[in-house]
N, C-alpha and C positions, 0 to 999 in steps of 0.2 A: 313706182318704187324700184331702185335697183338692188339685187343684195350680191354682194362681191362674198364668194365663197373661195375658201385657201386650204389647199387639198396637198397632202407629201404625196412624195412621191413612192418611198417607202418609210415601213413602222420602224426604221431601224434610225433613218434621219430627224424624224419627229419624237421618237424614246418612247414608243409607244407600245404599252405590255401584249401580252396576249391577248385579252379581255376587248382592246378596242381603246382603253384609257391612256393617258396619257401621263406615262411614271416620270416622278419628277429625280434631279438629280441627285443622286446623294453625297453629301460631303465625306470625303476619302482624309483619315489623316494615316502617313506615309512613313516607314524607315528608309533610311536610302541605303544601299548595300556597302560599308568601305569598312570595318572591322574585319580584322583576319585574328584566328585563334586557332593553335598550335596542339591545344591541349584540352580537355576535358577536365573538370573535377567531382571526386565524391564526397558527403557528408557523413562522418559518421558519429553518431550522438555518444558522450560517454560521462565518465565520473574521475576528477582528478585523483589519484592514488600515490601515498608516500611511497618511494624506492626501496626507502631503505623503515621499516617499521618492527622495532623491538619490544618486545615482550621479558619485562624484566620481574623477577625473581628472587626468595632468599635461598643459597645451598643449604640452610638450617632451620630448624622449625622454633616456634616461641610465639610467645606474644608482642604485638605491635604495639610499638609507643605510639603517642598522639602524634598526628603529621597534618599539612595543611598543603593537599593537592585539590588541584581542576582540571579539568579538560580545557584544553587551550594554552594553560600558563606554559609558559617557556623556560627549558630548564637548561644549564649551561654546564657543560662536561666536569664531573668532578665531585659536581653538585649532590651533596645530601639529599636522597629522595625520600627514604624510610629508616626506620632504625626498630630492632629488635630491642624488647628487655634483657640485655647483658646479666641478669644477675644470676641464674642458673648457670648459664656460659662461662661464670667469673670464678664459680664457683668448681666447673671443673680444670676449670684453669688451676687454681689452687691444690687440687685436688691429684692431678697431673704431678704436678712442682713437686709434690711432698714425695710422688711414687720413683720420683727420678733420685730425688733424693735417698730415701731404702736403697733402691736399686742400685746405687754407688756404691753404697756404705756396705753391700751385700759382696759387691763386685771388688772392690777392694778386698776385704776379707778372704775372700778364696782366695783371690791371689798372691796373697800374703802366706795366706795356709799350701798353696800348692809352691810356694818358694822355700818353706821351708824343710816341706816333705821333701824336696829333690835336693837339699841340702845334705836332710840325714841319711838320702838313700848314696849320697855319694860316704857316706864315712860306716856303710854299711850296719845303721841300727834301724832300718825300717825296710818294708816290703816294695818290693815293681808295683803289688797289688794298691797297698796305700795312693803312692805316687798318682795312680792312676784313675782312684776313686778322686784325689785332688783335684787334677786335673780335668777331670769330667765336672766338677764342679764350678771350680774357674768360669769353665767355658759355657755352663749353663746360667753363672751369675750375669755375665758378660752381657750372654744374647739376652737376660731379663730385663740388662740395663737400656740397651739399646731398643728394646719394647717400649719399656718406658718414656725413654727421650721422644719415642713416635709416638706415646701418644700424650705425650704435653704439645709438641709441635701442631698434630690434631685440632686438641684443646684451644690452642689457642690462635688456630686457622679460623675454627669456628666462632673466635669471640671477633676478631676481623670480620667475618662474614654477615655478623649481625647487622654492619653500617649498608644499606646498599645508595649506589650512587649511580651517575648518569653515566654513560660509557662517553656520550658526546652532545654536542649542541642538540638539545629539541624540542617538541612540542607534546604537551602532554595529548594522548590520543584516547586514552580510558586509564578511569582510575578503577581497577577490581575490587579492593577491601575498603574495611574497615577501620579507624583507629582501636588501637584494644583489642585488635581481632587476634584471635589464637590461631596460626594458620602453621602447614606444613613444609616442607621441604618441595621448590620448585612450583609451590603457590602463586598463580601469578598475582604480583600486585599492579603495576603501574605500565601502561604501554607509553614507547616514546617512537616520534617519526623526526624523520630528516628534512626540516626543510624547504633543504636548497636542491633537493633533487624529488621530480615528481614522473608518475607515468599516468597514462589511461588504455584503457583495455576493451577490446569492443570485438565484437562475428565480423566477418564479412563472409558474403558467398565463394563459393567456388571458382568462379570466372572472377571474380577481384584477386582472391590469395594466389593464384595462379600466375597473377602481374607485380606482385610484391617481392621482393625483397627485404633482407634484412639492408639495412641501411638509409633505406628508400624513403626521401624528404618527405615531410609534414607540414600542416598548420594544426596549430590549438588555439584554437576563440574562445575567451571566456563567456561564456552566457550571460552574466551578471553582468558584464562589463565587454560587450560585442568589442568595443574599440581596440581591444588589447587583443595582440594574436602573437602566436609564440613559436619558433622556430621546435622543430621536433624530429624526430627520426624513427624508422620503424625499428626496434631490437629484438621480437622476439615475432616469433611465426606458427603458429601450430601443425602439427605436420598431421594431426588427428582432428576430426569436425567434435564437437563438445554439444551439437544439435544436428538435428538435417540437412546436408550440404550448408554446415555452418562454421567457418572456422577461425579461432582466436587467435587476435592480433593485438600486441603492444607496442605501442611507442615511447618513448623516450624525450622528455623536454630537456633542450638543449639552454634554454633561457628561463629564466625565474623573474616574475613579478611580485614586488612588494605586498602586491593584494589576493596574491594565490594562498588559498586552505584548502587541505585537502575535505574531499567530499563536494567539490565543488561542481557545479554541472555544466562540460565542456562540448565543443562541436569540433571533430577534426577533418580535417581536409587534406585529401591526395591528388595529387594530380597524375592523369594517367598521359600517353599521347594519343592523341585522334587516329583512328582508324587509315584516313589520307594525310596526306603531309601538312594541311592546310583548312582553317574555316570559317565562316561568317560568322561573329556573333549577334543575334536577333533578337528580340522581344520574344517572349511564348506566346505572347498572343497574337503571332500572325499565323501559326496553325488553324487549317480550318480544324474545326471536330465535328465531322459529319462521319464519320467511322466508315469513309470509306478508303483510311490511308493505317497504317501499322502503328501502332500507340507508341507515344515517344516516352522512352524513361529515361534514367539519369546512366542507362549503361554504356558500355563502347563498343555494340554492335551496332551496326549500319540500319535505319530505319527510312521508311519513305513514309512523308506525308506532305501533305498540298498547299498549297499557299497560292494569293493575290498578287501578279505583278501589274503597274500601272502601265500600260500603256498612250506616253503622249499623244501619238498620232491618230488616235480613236477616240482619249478620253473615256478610255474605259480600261475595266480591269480584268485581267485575262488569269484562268485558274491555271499553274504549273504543279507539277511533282516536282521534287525535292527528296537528295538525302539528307536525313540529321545522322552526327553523328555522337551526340551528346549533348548536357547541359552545365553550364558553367556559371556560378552567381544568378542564381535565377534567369538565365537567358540557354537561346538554344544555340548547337554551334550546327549550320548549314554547310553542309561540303561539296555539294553539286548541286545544278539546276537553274543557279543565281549568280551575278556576276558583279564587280564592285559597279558605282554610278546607278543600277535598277533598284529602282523605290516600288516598294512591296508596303501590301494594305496590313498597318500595324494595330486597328481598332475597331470593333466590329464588322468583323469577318464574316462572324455567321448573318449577317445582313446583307450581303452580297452574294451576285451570284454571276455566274462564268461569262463575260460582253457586258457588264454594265455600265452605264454613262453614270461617272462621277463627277466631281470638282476637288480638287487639290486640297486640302488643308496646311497648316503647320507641317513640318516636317519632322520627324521623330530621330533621334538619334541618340 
């Protein structure tokens, strides 16, 4: 009997483990490196907020007529929101009327009496003194009248005041009282918002507000409705942290959608520039996580961590370092170590390890 024996020559040509075994190939699926990205993004979670949100009020106290408010309804500038019971109000109205009236008929009189005092004191049958007491009268009728006249005018500011109305287009945001309610001066009743103009408000650390400006472009994504994203601009900047190396930032939507309410729950995004002029954008899942490279986060400091490049001429994949220098749309952006045309191992990573003989899969991009 003959037995033909078939011997490598080395364990590296036959794919053969430490053990003695014989490891089989693994299928490699690949990105190939040709994305360049300029920029970095951050996300910042927030809540849509009216610009412009009024708190409206009566200048005069009484009781509320019956009204028919909601939260949401839409009210249009001009627009009856509340009205007071007028009849106390109507009643100093009257009341007023009648004092201005005395007060004329008062004010006449003096001056009638101090016309004639200074008639007789010309034909010398009466005193300087008379003349004088006249005249001091006059002049205290006069300014009675004029009290008077201010406070009908009062009066009747205050029966005005009773109607209150919408200053402009909006939406009802809370309604505080009650129909019938007995309420005071500056009482709030009804809030109203604008709108056609929204902002959201959010922290960011110290190493972001430090790259902001006022002006400095946005995104807003609706949550509810991811598809809809809204041009926006930073307008306000905290120059105080309001937590620990924490400090508040608003933006401003430059564009309005049909389906924006406030309170809504929004994602905004900033774009920063990358660290180097230029980068790869990746899959994350070509990071090994074997902790022995710098944790990648969504910052724009320069990180090292390692990756699978395929090597054609070995059929195998060889472990590299790598800078990140960010993350954009759930991918990573690479700025050195990688070059366009090299395909790098896009799907289990942590199954491979530094020389191994693979097989090519689909290609990922």
């Amino acid at each position: 009997m003959i037995v033909i024996v078939t011997s490598c020559l080395s364990l590296a040509a036959c794919n053969v483990g430490e053990d003695g075994s014989q490891e089989p190939v693994r299928g490699l699926k690949i990105f190939v490196i040709a994305d360049t990205e300029r920029v970095s993004v951050r996300r910042f979670p927030g809540v849509l907020e009216p610009s412009n949100l009024n708190t409206l009020s009566f200048e005069v106290g009484g009781s509320l007529l019956d009204f028919d408010l909601a939260v949401g309804q839409q009210i249009a500038a001009g627009e009856v929101v509340a009205r007071l019971d007028p009849s106390s109000l109507e009643l100093q109205v009257r009341s007023a009327e009648a004092g201005v009236m005395q007060a004329e008929t008062v004010a006449e009189n003096a001056a009638a009496a101090l016309a004639r005092q200074e008639a007789l004191l010309s034909s010398g049958t009466t005193t300087v003194a008379t003349v004088a007491n006249a005249r001091t009268e006059a002049q205290s009728a006069a300014a009675s009248l004029v009290q008077a006249q201010q406070s009908l005018a009062t009066a009747e500011e205050n029966l005005g005041d009773a109607t209150l109305v919408a200053p402009f287009d909006g939406i009802v945001n809370s309604v505080d009282v009650s129909p019938f309610q007995t309420i005071s001066s500056g009482t709030p009743v009804v809030s109203l918002y604008d709108p056609s103009a929204f902002t959201v408000s959010f922290s960011v650390s110290f190493d972001i507000a430090d790259r902001l400006v006022v002006g400095t472009p946005a995104n807003v994504r609706l949550a509810d409705r991811p598809e809809i994203t809204l041009d926006a601009l930073v307008s306000e900047l905290g120059a105080r942290a309001d937590a620990v190396s924490s400090f508040p930032v608003v933006v401003s939507l430059q564009e309005i959608d049909p389906l924006m309410k406030a309170g809504m729950a929004v994602e905004t995004s900033i774009s920063f520039p990358l660290p180097a002029q230029e980068g790869y954008s990746v899959p994350l899942s070509v990071i090994i996580r074997d902790g022995n490279a710098d944790s990648v986060s969504e910052g724009e400091r320069v990180s090292a961590a390692g990756i699978y490049v395929y090597d054609p001429a070995t059929s195998t994949v060889i472990r590299r370092q790598v800078a990140v220098g960010g993350i954009r749309d759930n991918r990573i952006i690479l700025l050195d170590g990688v070059a366009p045309g090299e395909r790098i191992a896009s799907a289990g990573v942590q199954f491979l390890r530094d020389g191994q003989k693979v097989k090519l899969l689909d290609e990922d991009r």
